[in-house]
SEVEXRO-893521 format. One record per residue (C-alpha): residue in three letters; x, y, z. Coordinates in steps of 0.05 Angstrom, whole numbers, padded with zeros to 5 digits, always signed. Example, Ala and Ser with C-alpha at 12.3 -4.5 7.8 and 13.67 -1.06 7.14 Angstrom:
<pts>
ALA+00246-00090+00156
SER+00273-00021+00143
</pts>
This chain:
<pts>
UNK-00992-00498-00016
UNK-01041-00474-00068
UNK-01104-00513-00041
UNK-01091-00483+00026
UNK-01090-00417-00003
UNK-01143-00434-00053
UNK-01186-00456+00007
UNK-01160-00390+00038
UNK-01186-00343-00019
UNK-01247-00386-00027
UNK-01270-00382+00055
UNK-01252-00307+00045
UNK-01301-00298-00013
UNK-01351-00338+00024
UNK-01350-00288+00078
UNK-01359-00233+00047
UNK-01414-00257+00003
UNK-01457-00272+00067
UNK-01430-00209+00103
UNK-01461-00178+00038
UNK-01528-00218+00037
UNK-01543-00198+00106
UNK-01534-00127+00086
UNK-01577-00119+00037
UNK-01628-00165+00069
UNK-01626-00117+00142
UNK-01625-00058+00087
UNK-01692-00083+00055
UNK-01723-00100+00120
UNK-01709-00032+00153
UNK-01738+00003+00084
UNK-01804-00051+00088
UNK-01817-00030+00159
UNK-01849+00041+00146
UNK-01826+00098+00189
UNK-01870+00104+00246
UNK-01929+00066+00269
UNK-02004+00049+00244
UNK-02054+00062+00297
UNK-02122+00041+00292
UNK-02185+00079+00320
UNK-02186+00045+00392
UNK-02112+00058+00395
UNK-02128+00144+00399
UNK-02173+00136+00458
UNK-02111+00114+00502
UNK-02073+00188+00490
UNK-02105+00235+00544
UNK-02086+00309+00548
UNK-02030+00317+00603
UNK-01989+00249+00575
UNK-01915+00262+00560
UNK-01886+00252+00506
UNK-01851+00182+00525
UNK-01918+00167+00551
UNK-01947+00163+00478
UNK-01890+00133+00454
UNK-01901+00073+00502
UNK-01970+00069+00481
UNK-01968+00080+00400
UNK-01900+00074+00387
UNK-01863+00119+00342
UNK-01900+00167+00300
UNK-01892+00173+00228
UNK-01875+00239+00231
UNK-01845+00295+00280
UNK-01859+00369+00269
UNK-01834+00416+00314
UNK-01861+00495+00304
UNK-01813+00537+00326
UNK-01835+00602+00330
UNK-01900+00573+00384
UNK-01848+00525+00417
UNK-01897+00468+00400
UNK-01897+00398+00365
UNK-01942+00356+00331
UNK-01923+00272+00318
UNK-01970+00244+00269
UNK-02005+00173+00267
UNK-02020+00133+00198
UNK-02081+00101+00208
UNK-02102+00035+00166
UNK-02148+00086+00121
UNK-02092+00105+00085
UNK-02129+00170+00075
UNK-02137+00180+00153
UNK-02074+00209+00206
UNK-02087+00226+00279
UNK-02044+00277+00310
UNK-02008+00292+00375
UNK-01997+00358+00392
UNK-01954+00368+00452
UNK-01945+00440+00486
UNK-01889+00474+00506
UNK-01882+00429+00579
UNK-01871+00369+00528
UNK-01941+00346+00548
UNK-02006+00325+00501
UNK-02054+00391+00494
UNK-02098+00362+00440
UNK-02107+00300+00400
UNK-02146+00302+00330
UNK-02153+00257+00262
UNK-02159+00288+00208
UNK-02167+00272+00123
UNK-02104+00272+00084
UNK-02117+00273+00002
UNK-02075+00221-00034
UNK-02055+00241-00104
</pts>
């Protein structure tokens, strides 16, 4: 009776100890994988003025960042490039479609 329950306890332990492990190790991959997308220069050219939004999503993926200005109904989703120095920018009008494109220089304290 007490090695079957020992057995018990210890499969239970076991369980939860991998349950666990896979945890943390789906937590540290989600944090490794930065938010967002790095585009490189050749990337930019394939956002054209008049692209949705899903559009550029299907052809950068997700953008590191999402700012939506209220007040001019507009909304910008910004691109890391490999310079880490370097972002290009979306900006999508008030249809939900690109009106510009631009990189421009970030400082990095």
């Amino acid at each position: 009776m007490k090695t079957s329950t020992m057995r018990a306890n210890s499969t239970s332990r076991l369980a939860q100890f991998v349950l666990a492990a896979g945890m943390v190790a789906s937590a540290t991959l989600a944090h490794a994988a930065a938010p967002g997308f790095t585009v490189q220069a050749r990337d930019q050219q394939l956002v054209k003025v008049g692209m949705t939004q899903e559009d550029v999503r299907a052809a950068l993926g997700t953008p590191a960042r999402s700012l939506h200005l209220q007040a001019a109904n507009t909304t910008t989703w910004t691109y890391q490039r490999p310079e880490a120095e370097i972002v290009f920018d979306v900006d999508f009008g008030t249809n939900g479609k690109v009106i510009a494109t631009g990189e421009r220089q970030v400082y990095v304290d």
